[in-house]
BAGUSE-307067 format. One record per atom (N, C-alpha, C, O, CB): residue in one letter; atom name; x, y negated, z. Coordinates in nm, 2 decimals, always signed. Atoms other than C-alpha are relative to their C-alpha. Last residue first. Glycine has a CB too. Layout:
BEGIN
code|site|X|Y|Z
A|CA|X|Y|Z
...
% end
This chain:
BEGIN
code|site|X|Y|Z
X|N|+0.04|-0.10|-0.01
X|CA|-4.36|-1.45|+0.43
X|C|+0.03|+0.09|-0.14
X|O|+0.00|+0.21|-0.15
X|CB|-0.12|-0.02|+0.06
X|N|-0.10|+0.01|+0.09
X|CA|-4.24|-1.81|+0.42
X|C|-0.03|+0.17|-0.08
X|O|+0.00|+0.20|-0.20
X|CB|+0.17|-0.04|+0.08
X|N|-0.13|-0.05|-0.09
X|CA|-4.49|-1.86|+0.69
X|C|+0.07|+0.04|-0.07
X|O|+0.06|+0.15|-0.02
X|CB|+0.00|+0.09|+0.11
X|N|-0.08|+0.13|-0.03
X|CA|-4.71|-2.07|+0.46
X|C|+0.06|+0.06|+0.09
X|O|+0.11|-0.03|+0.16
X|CB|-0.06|-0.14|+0.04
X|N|+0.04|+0.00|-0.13
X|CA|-4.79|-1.72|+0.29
X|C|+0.05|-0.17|+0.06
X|O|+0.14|-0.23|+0.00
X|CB|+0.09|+0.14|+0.09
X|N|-0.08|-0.06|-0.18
X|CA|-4.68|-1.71|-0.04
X|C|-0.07|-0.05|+0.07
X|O|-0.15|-0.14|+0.03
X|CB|+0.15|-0.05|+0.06
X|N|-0.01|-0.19|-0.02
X|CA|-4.90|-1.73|-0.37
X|C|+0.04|+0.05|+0.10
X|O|+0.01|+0.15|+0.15
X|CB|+0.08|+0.08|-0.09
X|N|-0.10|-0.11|+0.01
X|CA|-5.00|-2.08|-0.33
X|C|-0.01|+0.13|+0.00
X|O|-0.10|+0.19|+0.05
X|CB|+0.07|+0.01|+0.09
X|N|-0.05|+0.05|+0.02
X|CA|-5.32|-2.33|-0.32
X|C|+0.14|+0.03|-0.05
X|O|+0.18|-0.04|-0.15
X|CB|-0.02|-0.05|+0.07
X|N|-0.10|+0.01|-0.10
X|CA|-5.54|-2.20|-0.10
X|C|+0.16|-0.06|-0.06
X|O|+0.25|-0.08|+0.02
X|CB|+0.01|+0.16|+0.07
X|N|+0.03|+0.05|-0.11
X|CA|-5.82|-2.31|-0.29
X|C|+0.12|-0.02|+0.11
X|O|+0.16|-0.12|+0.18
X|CB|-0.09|+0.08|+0.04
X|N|+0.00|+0.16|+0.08
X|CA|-5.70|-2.16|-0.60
X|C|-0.05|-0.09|+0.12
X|O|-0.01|-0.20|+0.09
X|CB|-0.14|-0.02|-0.17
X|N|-0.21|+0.05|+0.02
X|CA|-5.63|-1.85|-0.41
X|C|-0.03|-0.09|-0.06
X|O|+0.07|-0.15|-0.01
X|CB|+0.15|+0.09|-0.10
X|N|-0.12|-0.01|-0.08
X|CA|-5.98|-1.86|-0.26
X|C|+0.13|-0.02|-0.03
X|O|+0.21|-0.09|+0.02
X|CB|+0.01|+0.09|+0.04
X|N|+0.07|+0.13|-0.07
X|CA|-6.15|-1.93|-0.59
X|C|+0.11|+0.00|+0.12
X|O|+0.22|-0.04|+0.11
X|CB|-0.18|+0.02|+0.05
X|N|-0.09|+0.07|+0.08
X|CA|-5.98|-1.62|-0.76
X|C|-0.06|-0.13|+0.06
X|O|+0.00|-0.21|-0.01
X|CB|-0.01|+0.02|-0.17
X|N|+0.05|-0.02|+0.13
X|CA|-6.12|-1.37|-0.48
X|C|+0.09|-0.11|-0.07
X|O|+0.19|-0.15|-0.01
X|CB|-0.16|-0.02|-0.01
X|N|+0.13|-0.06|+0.01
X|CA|-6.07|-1.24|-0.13
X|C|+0.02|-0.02|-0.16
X|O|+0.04|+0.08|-0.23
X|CB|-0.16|-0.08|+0.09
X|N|+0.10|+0.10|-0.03
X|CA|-5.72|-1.36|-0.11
X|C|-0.11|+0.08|-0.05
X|O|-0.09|+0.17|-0.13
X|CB|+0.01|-0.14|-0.08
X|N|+0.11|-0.04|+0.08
X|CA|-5.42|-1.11|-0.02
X|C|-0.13|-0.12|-0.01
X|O|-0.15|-0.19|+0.09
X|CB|-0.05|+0.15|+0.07
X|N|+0.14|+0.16|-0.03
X|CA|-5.10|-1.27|+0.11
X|C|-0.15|+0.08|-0.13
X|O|-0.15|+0.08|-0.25
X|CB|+0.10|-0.24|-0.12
X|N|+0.04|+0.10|+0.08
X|CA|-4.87|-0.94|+0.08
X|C|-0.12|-0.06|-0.02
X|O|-0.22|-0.02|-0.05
X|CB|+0.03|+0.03|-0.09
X|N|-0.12|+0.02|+0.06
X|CA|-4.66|-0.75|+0.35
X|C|-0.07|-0.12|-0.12
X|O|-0.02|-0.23|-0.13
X|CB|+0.08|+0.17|-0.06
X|N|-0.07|+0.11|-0.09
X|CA|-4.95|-0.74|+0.62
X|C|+0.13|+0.00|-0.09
X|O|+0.23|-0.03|-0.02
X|CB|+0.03|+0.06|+0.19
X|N|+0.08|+0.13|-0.04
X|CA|-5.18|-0.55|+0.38
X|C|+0.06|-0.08|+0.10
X|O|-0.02|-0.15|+0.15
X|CB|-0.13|+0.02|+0.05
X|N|-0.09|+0.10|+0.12
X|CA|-4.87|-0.33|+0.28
X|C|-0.11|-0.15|-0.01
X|O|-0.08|-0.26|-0.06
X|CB|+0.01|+0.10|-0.21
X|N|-0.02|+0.12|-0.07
X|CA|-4.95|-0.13|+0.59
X|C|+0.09|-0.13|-0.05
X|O|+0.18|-0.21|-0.01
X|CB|+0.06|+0.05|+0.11
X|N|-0.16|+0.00|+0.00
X|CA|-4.89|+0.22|+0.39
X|C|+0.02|-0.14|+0.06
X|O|+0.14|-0.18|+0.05
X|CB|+0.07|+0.01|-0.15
X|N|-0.08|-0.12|-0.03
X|CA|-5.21|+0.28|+0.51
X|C|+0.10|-0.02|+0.02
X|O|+0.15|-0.03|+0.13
X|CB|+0.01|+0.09|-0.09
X|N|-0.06|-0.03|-0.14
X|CA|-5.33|-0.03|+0.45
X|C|+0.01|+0.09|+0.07
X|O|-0.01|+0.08|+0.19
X|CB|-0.06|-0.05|+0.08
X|N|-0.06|+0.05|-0.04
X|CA|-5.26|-0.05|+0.13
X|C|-0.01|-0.04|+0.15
X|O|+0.08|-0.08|+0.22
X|CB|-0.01|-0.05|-0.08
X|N|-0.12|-0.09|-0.01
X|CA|-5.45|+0.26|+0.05
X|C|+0.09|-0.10|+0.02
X|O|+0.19|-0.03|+0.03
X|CB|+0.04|+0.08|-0.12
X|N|-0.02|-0.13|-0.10
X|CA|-5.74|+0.15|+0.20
X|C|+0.14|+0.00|-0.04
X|O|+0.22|-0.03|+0.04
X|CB|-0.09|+0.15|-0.01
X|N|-0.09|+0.07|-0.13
X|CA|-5.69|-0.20|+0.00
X|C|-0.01|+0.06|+0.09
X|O|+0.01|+0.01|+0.20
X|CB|-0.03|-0.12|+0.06
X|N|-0.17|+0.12|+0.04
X|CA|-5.69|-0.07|-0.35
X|C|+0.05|+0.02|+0.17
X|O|+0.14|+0.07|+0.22
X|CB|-0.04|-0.25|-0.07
X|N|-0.06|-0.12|+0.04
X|CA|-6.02|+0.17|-0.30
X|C|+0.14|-0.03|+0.08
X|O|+0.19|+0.01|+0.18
X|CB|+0.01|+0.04|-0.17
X|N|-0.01|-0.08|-0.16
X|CA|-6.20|-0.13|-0.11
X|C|+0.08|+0.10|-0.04
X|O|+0.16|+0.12|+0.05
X|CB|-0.15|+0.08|+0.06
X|N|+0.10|-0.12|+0.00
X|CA|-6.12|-0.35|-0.45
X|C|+0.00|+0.10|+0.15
X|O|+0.11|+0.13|+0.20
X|CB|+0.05|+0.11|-0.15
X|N|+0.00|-0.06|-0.03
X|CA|-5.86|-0.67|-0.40
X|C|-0.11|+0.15|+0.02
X|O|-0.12|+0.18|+0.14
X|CB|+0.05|-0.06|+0.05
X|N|+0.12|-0.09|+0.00
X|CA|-6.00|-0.96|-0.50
X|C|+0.02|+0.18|-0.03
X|O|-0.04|+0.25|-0.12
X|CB|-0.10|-0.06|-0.12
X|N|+0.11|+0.08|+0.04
X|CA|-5.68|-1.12|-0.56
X|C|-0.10|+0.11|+0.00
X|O|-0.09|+0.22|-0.05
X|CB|+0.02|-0.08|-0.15
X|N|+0.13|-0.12|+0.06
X|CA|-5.32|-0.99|-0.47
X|C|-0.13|-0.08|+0.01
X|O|-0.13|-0.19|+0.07
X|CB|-0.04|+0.16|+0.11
X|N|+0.07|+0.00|-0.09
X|CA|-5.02|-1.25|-0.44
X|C|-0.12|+0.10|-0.03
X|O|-0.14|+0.12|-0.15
X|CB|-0.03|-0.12|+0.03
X|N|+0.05|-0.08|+0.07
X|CA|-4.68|-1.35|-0.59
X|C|-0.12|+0.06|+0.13
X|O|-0.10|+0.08|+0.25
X|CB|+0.12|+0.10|-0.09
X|N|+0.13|-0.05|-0.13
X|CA|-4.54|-1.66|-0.50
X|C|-0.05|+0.14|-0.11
X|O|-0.05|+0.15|-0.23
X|CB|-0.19|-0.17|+0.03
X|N|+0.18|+0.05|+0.12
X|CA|-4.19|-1.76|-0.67
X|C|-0.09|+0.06|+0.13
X|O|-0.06|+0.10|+0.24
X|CB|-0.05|+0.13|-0.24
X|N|+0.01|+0.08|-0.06
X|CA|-3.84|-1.82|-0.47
X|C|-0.16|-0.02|-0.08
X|O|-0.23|-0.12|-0.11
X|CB|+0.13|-0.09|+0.02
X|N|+0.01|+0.19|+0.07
X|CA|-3.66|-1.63|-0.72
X|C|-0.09|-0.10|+0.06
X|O|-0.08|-0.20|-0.01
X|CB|-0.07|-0.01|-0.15
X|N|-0.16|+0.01|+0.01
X|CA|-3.58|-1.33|-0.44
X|C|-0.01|-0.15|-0.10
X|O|+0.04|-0.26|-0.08
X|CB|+0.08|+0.17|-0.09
X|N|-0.08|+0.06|-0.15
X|CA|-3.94|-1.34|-0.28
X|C|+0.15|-0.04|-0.05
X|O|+0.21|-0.13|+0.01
X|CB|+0.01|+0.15|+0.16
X|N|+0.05|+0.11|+0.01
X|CA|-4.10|-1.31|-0.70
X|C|+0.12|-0.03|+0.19
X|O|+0.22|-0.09|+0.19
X|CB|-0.22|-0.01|-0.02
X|N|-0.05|+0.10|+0.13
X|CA|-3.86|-0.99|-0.73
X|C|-0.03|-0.16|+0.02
X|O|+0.06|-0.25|+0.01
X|CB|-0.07|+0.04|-0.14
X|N|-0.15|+0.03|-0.03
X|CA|-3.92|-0.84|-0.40
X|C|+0.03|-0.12|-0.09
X|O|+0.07|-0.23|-0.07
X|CB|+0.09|+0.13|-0.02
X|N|-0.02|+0.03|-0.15
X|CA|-4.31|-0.89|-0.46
X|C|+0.10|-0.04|+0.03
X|O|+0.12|-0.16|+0.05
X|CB|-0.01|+0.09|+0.09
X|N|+0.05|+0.09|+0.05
X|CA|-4.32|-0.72|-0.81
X|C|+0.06|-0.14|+0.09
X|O|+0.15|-0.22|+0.05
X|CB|-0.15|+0.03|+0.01
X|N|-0.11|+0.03|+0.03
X|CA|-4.12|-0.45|-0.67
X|C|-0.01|-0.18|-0.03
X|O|+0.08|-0.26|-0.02
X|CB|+0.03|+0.10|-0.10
X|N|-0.10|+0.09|-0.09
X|CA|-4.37|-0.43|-0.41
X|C|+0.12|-0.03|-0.09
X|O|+0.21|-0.09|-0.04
X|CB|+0.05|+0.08|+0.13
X|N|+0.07|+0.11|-0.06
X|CA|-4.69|-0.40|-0.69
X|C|+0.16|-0.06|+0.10
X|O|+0.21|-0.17|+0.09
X|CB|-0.17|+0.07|+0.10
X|N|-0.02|+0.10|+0.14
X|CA|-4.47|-0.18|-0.91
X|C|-0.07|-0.11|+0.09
X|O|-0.03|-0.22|+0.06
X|CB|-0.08|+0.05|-0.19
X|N|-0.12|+0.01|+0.07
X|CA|-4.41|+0.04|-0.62
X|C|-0.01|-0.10|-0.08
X|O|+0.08|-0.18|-0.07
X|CB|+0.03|+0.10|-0.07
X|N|-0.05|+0.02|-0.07
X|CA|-4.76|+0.09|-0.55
X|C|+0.13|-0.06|+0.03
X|O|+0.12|-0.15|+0.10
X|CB|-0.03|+0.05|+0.02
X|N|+0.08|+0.09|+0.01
X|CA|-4.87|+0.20|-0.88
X|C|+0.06|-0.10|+0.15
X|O|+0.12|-0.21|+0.12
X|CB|-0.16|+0.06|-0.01
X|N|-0.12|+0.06|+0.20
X|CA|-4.59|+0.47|-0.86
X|C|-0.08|-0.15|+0.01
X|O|+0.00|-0.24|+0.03
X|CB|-0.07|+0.13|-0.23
X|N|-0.11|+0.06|-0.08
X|CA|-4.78|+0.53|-0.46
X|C|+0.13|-0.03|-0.14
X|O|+0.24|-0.08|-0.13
X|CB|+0.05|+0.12|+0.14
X|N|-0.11|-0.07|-0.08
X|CA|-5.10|+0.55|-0.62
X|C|+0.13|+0.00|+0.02
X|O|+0.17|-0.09|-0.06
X|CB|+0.01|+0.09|-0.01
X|N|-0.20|+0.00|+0.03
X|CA|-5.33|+0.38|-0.76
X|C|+0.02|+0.09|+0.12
X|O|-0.03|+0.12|+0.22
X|CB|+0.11|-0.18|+0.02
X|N|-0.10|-0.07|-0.08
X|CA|-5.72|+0.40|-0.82
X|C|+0.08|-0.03|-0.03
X|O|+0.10|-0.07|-0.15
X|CB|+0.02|+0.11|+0.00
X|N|+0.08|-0.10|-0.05
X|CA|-6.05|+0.21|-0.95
X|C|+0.10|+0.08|+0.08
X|O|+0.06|+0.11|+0.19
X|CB|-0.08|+0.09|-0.11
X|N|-0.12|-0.13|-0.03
X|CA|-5.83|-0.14|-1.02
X|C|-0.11|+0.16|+0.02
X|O|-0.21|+0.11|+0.08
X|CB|+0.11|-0.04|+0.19
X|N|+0.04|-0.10|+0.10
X|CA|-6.13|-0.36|-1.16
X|C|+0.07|+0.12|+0.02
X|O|+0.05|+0.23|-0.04
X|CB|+0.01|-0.04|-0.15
X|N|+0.14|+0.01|-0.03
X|CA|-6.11|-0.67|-0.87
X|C|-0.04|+0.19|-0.08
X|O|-0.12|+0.27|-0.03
X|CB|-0.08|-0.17|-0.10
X|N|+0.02|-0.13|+0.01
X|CA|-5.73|-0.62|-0.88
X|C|-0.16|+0.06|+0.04
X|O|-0.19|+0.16|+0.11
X|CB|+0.11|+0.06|+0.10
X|N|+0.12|+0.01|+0.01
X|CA|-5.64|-0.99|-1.01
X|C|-0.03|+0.19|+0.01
X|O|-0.02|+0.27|-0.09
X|CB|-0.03|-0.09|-0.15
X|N|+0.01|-0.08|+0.06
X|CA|-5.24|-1.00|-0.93
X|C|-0.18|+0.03|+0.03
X|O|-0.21|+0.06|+0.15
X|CB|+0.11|+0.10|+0.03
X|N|+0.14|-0.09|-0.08
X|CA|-5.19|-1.33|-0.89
X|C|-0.03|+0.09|-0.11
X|O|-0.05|+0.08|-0.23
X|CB|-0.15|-0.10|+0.04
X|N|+0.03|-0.07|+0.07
X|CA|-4.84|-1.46|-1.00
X|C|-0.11|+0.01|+0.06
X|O|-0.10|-0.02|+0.17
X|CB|+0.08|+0.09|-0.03
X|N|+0.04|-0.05|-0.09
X|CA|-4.65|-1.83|-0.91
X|C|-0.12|+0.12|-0.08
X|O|-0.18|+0.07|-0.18
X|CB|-0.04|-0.13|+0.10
X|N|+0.12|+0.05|-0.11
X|CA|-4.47|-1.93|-1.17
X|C|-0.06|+0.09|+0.03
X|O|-0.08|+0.19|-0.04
X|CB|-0.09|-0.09|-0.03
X|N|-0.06|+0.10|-0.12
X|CA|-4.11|-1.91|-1.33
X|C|-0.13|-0.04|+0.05
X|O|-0.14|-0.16|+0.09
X|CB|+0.11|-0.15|-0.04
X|N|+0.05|+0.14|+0.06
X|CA|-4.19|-1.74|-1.66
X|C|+0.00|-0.07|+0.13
X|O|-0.03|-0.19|+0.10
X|CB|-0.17|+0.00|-0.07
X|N|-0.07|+0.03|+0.05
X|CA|-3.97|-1.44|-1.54
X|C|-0.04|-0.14|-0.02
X|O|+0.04|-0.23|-0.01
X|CB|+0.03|+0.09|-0.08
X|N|-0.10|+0.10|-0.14
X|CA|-4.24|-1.40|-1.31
X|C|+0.10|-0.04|-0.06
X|O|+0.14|-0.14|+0.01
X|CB|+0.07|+0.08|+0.15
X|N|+0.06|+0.06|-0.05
X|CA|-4.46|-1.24|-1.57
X|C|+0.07|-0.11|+0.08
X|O|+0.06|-0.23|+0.08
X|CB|-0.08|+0.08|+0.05
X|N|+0.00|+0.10|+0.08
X|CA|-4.23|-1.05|-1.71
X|C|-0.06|-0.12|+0.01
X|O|-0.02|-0.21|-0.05
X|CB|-0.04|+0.04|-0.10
X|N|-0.16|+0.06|+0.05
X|CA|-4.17|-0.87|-1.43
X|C|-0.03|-0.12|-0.09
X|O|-0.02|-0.24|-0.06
X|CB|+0.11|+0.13|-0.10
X|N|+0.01|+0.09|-0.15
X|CA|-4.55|-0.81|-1.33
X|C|+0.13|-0.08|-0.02
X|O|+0.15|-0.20|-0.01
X|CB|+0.01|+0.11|+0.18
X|N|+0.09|+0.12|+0.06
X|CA|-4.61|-0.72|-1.73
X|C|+0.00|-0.07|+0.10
X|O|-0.04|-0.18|+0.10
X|CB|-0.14|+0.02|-0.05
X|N|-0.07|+0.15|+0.07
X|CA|-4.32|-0.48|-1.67
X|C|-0.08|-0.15|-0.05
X|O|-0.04|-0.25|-0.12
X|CB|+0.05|+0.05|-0.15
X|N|-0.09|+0.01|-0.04
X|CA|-4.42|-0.31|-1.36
X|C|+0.05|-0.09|-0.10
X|O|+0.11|-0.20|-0.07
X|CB|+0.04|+0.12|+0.02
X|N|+0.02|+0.11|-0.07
X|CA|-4.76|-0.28|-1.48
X|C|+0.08|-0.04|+0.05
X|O|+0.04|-0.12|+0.13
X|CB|-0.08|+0.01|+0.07
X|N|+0.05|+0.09|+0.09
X|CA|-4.67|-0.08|-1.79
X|C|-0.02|-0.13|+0.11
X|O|+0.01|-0.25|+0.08
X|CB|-0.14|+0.06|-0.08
X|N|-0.11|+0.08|+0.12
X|CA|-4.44|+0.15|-1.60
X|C|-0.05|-0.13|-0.07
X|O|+0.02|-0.22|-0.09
X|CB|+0.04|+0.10|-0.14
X|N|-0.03|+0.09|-0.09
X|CA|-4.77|+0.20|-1.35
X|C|+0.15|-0.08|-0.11
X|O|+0.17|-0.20|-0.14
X|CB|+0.05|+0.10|+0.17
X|N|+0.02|+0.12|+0.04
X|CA|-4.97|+0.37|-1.61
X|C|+0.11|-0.14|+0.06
X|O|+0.12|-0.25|+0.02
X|CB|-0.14|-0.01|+0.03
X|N|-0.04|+0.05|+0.09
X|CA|-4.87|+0.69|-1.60
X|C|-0.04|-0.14|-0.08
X|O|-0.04|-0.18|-0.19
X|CB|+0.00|+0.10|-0.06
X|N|-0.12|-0.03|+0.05
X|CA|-4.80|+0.73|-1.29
X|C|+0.03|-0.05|-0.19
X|O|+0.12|-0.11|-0.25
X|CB|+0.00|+0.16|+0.03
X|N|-0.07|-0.12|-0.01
X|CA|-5.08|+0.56|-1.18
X|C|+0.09|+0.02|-0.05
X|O|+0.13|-0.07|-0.11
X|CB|-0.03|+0.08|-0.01
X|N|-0.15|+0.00|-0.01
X|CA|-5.28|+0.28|-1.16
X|C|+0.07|+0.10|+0.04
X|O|+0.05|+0.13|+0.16
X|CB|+0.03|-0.10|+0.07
X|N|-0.06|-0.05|-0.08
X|CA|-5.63|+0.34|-1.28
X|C|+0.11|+0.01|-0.03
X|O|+0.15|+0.06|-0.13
X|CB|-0.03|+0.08|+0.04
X|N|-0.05|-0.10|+0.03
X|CA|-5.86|+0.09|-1.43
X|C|+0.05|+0.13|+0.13
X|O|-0.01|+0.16|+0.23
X|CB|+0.09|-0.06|-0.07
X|N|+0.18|-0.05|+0.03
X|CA|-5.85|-0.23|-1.45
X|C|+0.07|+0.14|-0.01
X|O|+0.18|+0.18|-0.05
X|CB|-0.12|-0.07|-0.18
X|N|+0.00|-0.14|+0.04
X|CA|-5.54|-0.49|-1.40
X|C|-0.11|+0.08|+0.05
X|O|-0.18|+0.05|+0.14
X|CB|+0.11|+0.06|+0.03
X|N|+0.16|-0.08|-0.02
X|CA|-5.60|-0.88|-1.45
X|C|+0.07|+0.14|-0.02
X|O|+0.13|+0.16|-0.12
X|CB|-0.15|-0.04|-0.13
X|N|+0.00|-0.10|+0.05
X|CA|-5.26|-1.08|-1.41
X|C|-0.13|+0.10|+0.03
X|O|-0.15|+0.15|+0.14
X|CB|+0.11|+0.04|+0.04
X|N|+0.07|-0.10|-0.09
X|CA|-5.30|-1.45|-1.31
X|C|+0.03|+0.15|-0.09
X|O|+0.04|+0.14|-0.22
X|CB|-0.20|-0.05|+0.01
X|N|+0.09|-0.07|+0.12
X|CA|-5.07|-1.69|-1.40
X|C|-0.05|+0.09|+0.03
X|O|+0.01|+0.16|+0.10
X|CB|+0.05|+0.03|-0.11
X|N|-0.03|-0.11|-0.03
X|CA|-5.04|-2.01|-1.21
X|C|+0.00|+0.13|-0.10
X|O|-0.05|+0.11|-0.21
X|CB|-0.07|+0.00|+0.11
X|N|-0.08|-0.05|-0.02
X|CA|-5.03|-2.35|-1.32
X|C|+0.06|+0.16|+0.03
X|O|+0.18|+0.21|+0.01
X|CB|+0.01|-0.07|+0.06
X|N|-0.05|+0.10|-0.08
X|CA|-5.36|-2.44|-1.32
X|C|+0.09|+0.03|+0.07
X|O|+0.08|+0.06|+0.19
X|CB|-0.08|-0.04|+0.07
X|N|+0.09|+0.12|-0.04
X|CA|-5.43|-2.15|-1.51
X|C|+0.02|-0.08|+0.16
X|O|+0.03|-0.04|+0.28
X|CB|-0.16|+0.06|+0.00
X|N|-0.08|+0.15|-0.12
X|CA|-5.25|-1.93|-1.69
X|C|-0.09|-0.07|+0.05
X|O|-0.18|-0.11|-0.03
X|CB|+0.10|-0.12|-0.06
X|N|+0.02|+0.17|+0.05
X|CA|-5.38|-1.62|-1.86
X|C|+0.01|-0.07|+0.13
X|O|-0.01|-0.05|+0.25
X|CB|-0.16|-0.04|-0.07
X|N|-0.05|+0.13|-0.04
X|CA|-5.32|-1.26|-1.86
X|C|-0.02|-0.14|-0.06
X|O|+0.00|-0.18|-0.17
X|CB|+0.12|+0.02|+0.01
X|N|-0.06|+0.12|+0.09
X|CA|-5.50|-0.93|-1.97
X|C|+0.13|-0.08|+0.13
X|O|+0.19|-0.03|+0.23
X|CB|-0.16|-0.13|-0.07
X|N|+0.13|+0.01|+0.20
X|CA|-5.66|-0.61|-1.94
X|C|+0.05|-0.09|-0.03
X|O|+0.07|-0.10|-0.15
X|CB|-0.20|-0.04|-0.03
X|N|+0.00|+0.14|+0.00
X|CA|-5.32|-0.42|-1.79
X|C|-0.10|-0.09|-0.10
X|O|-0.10|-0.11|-0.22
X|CB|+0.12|-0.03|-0.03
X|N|-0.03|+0.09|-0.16
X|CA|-5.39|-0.06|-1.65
X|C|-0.03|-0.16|-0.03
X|O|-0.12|-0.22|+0.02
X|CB|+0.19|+0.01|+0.08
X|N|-0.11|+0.09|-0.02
X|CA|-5.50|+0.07|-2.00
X|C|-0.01|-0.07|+0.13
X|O|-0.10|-0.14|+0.16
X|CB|+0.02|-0.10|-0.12
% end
């Protein structure tokens, strides 16, 4: 299963996914990113355990993104795995979303968006 959990904390809510994101997993992470933001706060997507995605997996991460930029929420990646963040900088999605080394960092930094509105 892509999604191991969720839990809130200090306001935010973090989404842990494990695993491998893929086709046939990505539907699932698409709606737990959705649903997620529906709850009106800021998201971190915890991708410390990700082993692979691909460009379905991918997708559900920018839709994620569009959605939180359009309700005015933060949504952000979190200990991002070397696999994860080759393939995001490929598709040069590491300059599209505020990544933090780890769950300390984003709790440090305070937000899910960029302070350039980004």
């Amino acid at each position: 299963m892509a999604v191991a959990g969720i839990t809130e904390s200090e306001g935010r809510l973090i989404v842990a996914l494990e695993g491998e994101i893929d086709l046939e997993h990505a539907g699932a992470v698409r709606r737990v990113l959705l649903d997620s933001l529906k709850k009106g706060l800021d998201v971190l997507v915890d991708l410390s355990k990700v082993t692979y995605i691909d460009s379905s997996g991918i997708a559900s991460l920018v839709e994620g993104l569009q959605v939180a930029k359009k309700q005015k929420s933060g949504l952000a990646l979190v200990s991002v795995s070397v696999r994860v963040r080759r393939v995001l900088e490929l598709a040069r999605l590491d300059k599209v979303f505020l990544i933090h080394a780890d769950l300390a960092a984003a709790t440090a930094a305070g937000a899910a968006t960029p302070a350039t509105g980004n």
